[in-house]
C-alpha positions as CSV (number, residue, x, y, z in Angstrom):
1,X,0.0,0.0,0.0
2,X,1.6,3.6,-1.2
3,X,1.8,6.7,1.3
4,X,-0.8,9.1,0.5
5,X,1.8,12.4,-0.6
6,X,0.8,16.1,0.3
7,X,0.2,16.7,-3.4
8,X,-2.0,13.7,-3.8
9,X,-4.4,15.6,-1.5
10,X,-7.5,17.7,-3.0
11,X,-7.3,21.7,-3.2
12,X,-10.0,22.8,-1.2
13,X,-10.9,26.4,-1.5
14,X,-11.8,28.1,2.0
15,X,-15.3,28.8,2.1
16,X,-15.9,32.4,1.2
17,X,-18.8,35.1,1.7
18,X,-19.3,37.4,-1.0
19,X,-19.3,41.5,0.5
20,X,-20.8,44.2,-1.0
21,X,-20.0,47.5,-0.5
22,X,-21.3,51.0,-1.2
23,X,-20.2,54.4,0.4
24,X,-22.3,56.4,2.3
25,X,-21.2,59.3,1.5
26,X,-19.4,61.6,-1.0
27,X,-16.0,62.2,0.7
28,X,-15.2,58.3,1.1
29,X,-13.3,58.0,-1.8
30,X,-14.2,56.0,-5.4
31,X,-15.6,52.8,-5.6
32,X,-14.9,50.8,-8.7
33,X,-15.8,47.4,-7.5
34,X,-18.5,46.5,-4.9
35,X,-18.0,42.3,-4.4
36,X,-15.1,41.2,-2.9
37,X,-15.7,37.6,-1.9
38,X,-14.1,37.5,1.7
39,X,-12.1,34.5,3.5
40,X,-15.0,33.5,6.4
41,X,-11.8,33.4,8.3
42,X,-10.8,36.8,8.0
43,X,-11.7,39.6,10.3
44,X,-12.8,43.1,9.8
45,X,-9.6,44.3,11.0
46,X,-8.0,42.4,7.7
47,X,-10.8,43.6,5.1
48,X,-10.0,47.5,6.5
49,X,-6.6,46.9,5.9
50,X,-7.2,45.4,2.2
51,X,-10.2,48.0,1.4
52,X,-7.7,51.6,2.7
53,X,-5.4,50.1,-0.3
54,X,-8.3,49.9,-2.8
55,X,-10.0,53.1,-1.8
56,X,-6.4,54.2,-1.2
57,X,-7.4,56.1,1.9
58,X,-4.5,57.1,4.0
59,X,-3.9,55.3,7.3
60,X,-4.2,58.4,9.3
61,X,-8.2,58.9,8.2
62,X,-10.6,56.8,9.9
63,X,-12.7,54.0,8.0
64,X,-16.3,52.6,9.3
65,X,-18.1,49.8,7.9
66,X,-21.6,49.5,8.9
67,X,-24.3,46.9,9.1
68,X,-27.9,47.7,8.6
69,X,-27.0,51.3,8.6
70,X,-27.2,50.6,12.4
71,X,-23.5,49.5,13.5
72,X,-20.1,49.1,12.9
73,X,-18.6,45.4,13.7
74,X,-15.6,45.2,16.2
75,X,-12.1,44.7,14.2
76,X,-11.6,41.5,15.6
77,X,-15.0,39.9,14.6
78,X,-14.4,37.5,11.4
79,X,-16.7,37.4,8.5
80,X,-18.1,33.9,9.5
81,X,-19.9,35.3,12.4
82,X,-20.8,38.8,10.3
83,X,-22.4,35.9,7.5
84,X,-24.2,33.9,9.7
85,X,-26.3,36.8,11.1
86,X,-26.1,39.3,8.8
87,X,-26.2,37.9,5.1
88,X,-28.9,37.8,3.1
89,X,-29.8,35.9,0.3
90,X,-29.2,37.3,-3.6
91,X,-31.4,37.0,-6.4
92,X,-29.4,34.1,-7.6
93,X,-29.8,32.5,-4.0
94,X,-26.0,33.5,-3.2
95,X,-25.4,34.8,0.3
96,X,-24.1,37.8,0.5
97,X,-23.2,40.4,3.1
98,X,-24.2,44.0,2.8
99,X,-21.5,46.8,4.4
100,X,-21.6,50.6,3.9
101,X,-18.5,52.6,4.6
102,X,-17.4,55.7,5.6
103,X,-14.2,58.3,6.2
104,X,-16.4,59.4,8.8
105,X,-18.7,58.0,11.7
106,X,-22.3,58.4,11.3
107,X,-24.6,56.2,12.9
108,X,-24.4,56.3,16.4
């Protein structure tokens, strides 16, 4: 019987949520894509980091994702636990998870 090798084994893709994102307002720089689909493992802390680059928005001005227009998740909190409460179904029957952004706070 041969040893099963490394290479032998299948890929596997990590299981991903697809984010959507729009701005709230007019001074939080250009959006040229809205889905990203996110690691579940990643946290907010991670996306921010990724999404100053994109919206190349300096590290010394603030960015806030919101939920529901109602809050902004803790940096720490991974996107698993951000999709399992908070995504919704598309019209394809996709989940996907809704955040709004900001240079600025503004609910709350």
């Amino acid at each position: 019987m041969s040893e099963i090798q490394p290479q032998d084994a299948p890929k596997l893709k990590p299981p991903k949520i697809r984010v959507r994102i729009d701005k709230i307002d007019d001074e939080s720089g250009e959006v040229k894509k809205k889905n990203y689909d996110i690691k579940l493992s990643d946290t907010v802390a991670h996306f921010t980091a990724t999404m100053r680059k994109v919206l190349r928005i300096p590290a010394s001005d603030s960015l806030f994702f919101y939920i529901h227009e109602r809050f902004s998740p803790s940096l720490d909190t991974t996107f698993e636990i951000l999709a399992r409460h908070y995504a919704e179904k598309d019209e394809k029957g996709k989940e996907v998870l809704h955040l709004k952004f900001s240079t600025t706070p503004v609910y709350g």
